[in-house]
N, C-alpha and C positions, 0 to 999 in steps of 0.2 A: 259300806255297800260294795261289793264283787258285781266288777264288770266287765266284759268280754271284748271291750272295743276301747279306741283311746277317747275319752272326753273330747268332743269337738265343743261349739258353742252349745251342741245339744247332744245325747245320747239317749240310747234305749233299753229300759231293765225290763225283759217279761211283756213286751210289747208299749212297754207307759213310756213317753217322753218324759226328759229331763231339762230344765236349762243347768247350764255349766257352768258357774262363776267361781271357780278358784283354779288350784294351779299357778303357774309361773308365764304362761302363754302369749306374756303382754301384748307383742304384735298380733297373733291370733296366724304364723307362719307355719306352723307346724303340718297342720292340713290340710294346708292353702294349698289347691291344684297344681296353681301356676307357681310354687315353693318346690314344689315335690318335682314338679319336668326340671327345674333348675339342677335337684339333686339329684335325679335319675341320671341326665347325662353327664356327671358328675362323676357317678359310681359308673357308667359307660367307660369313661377313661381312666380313670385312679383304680378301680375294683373296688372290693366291698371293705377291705383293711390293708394296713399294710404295718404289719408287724414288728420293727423293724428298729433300731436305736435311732435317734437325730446323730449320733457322734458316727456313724458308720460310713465306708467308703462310697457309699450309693447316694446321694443327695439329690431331694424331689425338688424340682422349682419353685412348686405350691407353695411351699414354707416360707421364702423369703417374700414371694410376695403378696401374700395374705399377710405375712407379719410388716411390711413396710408399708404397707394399707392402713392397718392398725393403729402403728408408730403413726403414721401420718394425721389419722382420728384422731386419737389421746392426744397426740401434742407431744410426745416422748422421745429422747434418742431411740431407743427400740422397745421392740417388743420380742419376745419367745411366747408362742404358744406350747399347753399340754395339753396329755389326753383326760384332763377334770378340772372343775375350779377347783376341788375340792384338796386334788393334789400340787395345782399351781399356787395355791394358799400356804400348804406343810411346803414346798419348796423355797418361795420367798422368805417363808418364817424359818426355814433354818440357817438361811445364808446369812439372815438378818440377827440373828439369834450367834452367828460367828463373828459380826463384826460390829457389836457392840457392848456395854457392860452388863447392860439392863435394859429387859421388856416389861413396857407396860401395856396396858391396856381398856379400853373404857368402857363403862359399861353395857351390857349385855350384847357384846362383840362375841362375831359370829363363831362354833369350834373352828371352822380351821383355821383361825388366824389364833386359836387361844395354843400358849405353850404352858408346860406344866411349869414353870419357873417364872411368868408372866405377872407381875406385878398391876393390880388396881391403879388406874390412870388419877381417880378421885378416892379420897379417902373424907367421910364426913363431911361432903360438900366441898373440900380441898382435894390441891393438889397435892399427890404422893411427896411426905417430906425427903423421900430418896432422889427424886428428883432434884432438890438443891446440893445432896450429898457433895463435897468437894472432891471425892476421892471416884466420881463418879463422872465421866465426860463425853463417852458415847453411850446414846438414847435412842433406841427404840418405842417407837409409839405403834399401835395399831388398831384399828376404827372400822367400822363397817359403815360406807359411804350413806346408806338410806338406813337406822339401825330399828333393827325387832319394834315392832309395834308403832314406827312411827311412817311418814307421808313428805318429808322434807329431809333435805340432805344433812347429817351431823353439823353441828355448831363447833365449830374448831378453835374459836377465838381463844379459847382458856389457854392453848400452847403459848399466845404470846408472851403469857406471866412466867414462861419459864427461862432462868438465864440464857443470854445469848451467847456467854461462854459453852455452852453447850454443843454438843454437834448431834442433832435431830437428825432421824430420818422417820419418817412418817411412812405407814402400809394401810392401804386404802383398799376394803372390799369392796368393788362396782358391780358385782354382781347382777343386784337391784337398780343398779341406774345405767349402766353401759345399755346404749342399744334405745334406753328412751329420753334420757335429761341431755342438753344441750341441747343448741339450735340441728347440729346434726347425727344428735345420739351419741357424742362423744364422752357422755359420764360428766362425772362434776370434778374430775382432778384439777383442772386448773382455774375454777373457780376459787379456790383456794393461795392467799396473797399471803402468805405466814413470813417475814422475814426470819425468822432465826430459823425455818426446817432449812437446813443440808441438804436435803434430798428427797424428792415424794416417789414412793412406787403404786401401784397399781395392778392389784391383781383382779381378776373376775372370772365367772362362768359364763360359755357363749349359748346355755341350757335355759335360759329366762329368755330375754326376748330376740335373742339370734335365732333360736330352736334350733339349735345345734350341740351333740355332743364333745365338749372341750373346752376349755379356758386359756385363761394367758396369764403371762405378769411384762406390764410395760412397766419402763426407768431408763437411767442413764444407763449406757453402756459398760460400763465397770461391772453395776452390778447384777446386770442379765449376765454378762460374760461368764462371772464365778459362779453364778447358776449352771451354765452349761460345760461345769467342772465336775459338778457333785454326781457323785456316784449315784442317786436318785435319781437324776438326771438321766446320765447314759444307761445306765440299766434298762429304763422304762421307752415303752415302743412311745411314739410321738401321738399329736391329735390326727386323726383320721383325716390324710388328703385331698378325700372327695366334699368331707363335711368345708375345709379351708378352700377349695374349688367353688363349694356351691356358696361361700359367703363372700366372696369376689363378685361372684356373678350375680349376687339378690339384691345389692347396695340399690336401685332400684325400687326394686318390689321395697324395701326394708323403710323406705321415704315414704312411700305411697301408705305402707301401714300405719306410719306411725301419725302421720294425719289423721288416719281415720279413726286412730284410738283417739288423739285428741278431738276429733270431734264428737265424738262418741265422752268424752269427759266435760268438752264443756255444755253439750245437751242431759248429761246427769248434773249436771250442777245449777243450771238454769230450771228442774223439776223436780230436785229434792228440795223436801222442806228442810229448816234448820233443825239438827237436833246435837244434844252435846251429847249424847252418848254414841255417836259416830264420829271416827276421826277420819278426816277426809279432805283432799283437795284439789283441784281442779288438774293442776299437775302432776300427779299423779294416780297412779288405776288401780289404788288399793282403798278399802274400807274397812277399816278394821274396828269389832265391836266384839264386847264379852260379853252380854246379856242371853244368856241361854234360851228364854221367852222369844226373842227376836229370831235364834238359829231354829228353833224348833217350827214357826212363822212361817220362814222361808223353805224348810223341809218341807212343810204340808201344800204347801203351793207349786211342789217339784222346783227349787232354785234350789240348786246345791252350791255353797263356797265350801271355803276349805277350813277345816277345821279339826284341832289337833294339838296335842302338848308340846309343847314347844321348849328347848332348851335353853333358851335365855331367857323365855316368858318364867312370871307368875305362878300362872297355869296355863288353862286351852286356851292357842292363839285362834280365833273366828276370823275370817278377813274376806271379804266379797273383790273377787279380784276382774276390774272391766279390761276388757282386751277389743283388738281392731277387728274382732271377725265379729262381734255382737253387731247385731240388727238392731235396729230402731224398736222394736215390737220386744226383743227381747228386753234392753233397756226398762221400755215403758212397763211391763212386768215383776221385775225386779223395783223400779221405784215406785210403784203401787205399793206393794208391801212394807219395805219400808218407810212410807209416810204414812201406814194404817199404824205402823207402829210408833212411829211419833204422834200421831195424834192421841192413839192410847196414852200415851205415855203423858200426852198434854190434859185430857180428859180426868187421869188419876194423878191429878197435879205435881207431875215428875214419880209418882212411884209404880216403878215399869215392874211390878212384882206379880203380875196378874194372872189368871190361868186363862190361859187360849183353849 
């Protein structure tokens, strides 16, 4: 569907309303009035870009302290932010890719943390036997914190099976959780107690529920440092000053949302009925369902999620995604639907095969 406007909670084709349930939107900031004055007088003082290397003799203040903000969030020695997750991902992964023997990786982890050299984390329900290899002592690991198609943060326990002769360093995409999981949105990095990892880094995009264009990679100081060596690095102009401005200044409004997404998740969850062909959980604002009967359901009632092939999927990932700008009346719309469709589905005793 071609449309002329950005997807708020609602939009308009041809005059018909839509409701909007996909996207990345999670706080529902992107729109928000009182988001957009924060960024306006943002772009008031910074301008609209600034073109410019982080290595160069002009240095903004923005930077250090939006990144000591961050570092302070995550829990990290520092942070570097870029101008994408997408390239603070290929950055971490080459450094990382410099200073150790071997990458792995688990399954259906995101491209940018995949390297073309990156070896499978599990092999037939095991752990890669290169991993015991003796000739083999520095270990890259790397994970996508919330991974493809699921609602809970990766299960990481299987690293403890690996020697502690070992020297782990573990690359964590927060993408999906920075900004909604912890008590203060801080991601799920240090929810993670692994004794034998060396070292955890942290990369993400600030494009999910910052709604901001740019990402970062937090860690120990060593290893941002030799990030901010690689010629990747200085080449490329930094994340946009005003975007690092206005996310200083929403820490605020950014609390205020994420309450209301959660309350907005525990009133879907207190009126959806059970079904197992929804994966779902209170904690998080995604619904993910493959049933083409159900996507075609919610198209005819004007509810659009997002739906689409997906690179570490299957096939088409479907995913109903709740955000903090959803209304109680939108809500109560969207789970009409899908409890017509659990019932169906109860009615023809589990088989959801049916023509609507």
């Amino acid at each position: 569907m071609q449309v002329n406007e950005i997807p708020n909670r609602v939009f308009y084709k041809n005059g018909e309303e839509f409701l909007y349930f996909g996207g990345t939107n999670y706080l529902g900031v992107t729109t928000l009035p009182e988001f957009q004055k924060i960024l306006w007088a943002s772009f008031q003082k910074w301008g609209t870009s600034y073109g410019s290397s982080r290595s160069a003799n002009i240095q903004l203040d923005i930077y250090k302290t939006a990144e000591d903000l961050l570092a302070k969030q995550i829990e990290t020695e520092t942070v570097v932010t870029i101008s994408s997750g997408m390239l603070a991902g290929k950055l971490a992964l080459e450094q990382l890719q410099h200073t150790t023997d071997l990458l792995f990786h688990f399954p259906n982890t995101h491209p940018a943390l995949m390297h073309p050299f990156s070896l499978p984390l599990i092999q037939n329900g095991k752990l890669n036997p290169f991993l015991f290899d003796p000739t083999v002592s520095r270990i890259g690991i790397v994970a996508d914190a919330i991974p493809s198609l699921e609602v809970t943060p990766i299960d990481l326990s299987i690293l403890k099976d690996i020697p502690s002769s070992k020297i782990i360093t573990l690359l964590l995409d927060e993408s999906h959780s920075f900004g909604l999981l912890g008590d203060q949105g801080q991601g799920v990095l240090k929810q993670y107690q692994l004794p034998n990892i060396h070292q955890k880094i942290a990369i993400a995009s600030l494009g999910k529920a910052i709604g901001l264009s740019g990402g970062f990679i937090a860690g120990d100081s060593h290893f941002i440092n030799e990030i901010k060596k690689r010629q990747n690095f200085i080449g490329a102009s930094g994340m946009n000053p005003a975007f690092l401005e206005t996310f200083v200044n929403a820490q605020e409004l950014y609390q205020l949302q994420r309450q209301l997404l959660k309350d907005n998740l525990n009133y879907v969850t207190s009126h959806l009925l059970p079904n197992t062909a929804l994966t779902f959980t209170k904690n998080y604002p995604v619904i993910y369902f493959d049933q083409d009967e159900l996507l075609q359901l919610l198209l005819e009632n004007n509810i659009i999620p997002t739906s689409f092939p997906y690179p570490t999927a299957s096939g088409k990932l479907s995913r109903i995604v709740i955000s903090g700008h959803h209304t109680k009346a939108d809500l109560d719309k969207m789970i009409q639907q899908l409890n017509i469709f659990s019932q169906m589905a109860t009615d023809f005793e589990g088989d959801i095969r049916f023509v609507l």
